[in-house]
N, C-alpha and C positions, 0 to 999 in steps of 0.2 A: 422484868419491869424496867420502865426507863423515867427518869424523871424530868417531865414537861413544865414543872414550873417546880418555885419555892416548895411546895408542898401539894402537889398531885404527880402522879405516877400513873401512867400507860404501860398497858402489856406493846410489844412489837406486834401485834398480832393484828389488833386495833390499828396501830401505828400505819403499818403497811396498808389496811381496809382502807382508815381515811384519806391515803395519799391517792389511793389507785382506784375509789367507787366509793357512790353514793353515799355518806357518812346513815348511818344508823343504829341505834342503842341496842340491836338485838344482835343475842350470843353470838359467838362467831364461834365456826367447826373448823377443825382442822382435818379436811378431807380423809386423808390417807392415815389418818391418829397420828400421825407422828408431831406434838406439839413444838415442837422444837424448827421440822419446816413450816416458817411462815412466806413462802412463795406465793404472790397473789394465784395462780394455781392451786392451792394446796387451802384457801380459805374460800367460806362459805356465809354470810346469813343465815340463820335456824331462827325458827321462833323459841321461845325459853321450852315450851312443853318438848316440842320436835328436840331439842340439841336432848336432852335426859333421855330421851326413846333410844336417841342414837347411838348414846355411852354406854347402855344396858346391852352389853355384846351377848350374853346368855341368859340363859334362864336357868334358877338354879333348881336343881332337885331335893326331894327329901332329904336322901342322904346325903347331898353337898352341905345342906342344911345344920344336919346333924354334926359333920365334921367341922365345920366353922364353929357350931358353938363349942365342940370339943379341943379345939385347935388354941396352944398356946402361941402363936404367929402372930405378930401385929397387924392391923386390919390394912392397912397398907401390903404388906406382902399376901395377904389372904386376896384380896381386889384383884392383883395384878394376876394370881394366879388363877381364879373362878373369872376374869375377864369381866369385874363390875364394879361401880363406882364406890369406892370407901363408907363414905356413907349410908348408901343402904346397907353396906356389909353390916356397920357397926350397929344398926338396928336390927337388922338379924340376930347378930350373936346377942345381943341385948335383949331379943325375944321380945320386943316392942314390934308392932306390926310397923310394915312402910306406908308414908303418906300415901292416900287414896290418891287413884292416881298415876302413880308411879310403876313403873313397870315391873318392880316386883311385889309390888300390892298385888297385880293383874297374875306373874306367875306365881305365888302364892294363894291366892285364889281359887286357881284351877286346883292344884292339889288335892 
């Protein structure tokens, strides 16, 4: 984060979007994941639903399931390792369903 005035803060990410296209309030991807290159190459526009589809690298199984909620691992390290966004992890282990919607509402579902 960088900070553009007295009291607002920009990601670079943003930063670079504004300077090089279009200005527009929708998420920005970082193509190749790697958050850290923001190469206008390497950024994209997503709509809000499209960018959450995108971050949902797997689908998790039962037994991924299982082992998450048994797992004493911060949901951070749990995420990076099952390749999905913290937050749904934390609803997982929490055994609260994920918002409708969401892609793992959708692989939950199937199940």
């Amino acid at each position: 984060m960088v900070w553009v005035g007295p009291h607002t803060r920009k990601g670079v990410a943003r930063l670079v979007m504004d300077a090089f296209s279009e200005h527009s309030s929708s998420p920005i991807h970082h193509v190749d994941g790697n958050p850290l290159n923001n190469s206008i190459g390497n950024l994209a526009y997503v709509e809000t639903g499209t960018h959450g589809f995108l971050h949902a690298k797997r689908k998790l199984s039962q037994e991924d399931i299982r082992e998450i909620r048994r797992s004493a691992l911060p949901v951070t390290q749990l995420a990076t390792r099952f390749g999905v966004h913290p937050g749904h992890l934390s609803r997982v282990r929490s055994g609260r369903r994920p918002r409708r919607g969401s892609p793992m509402a959708l692989t939950l579902d199937q199940d």
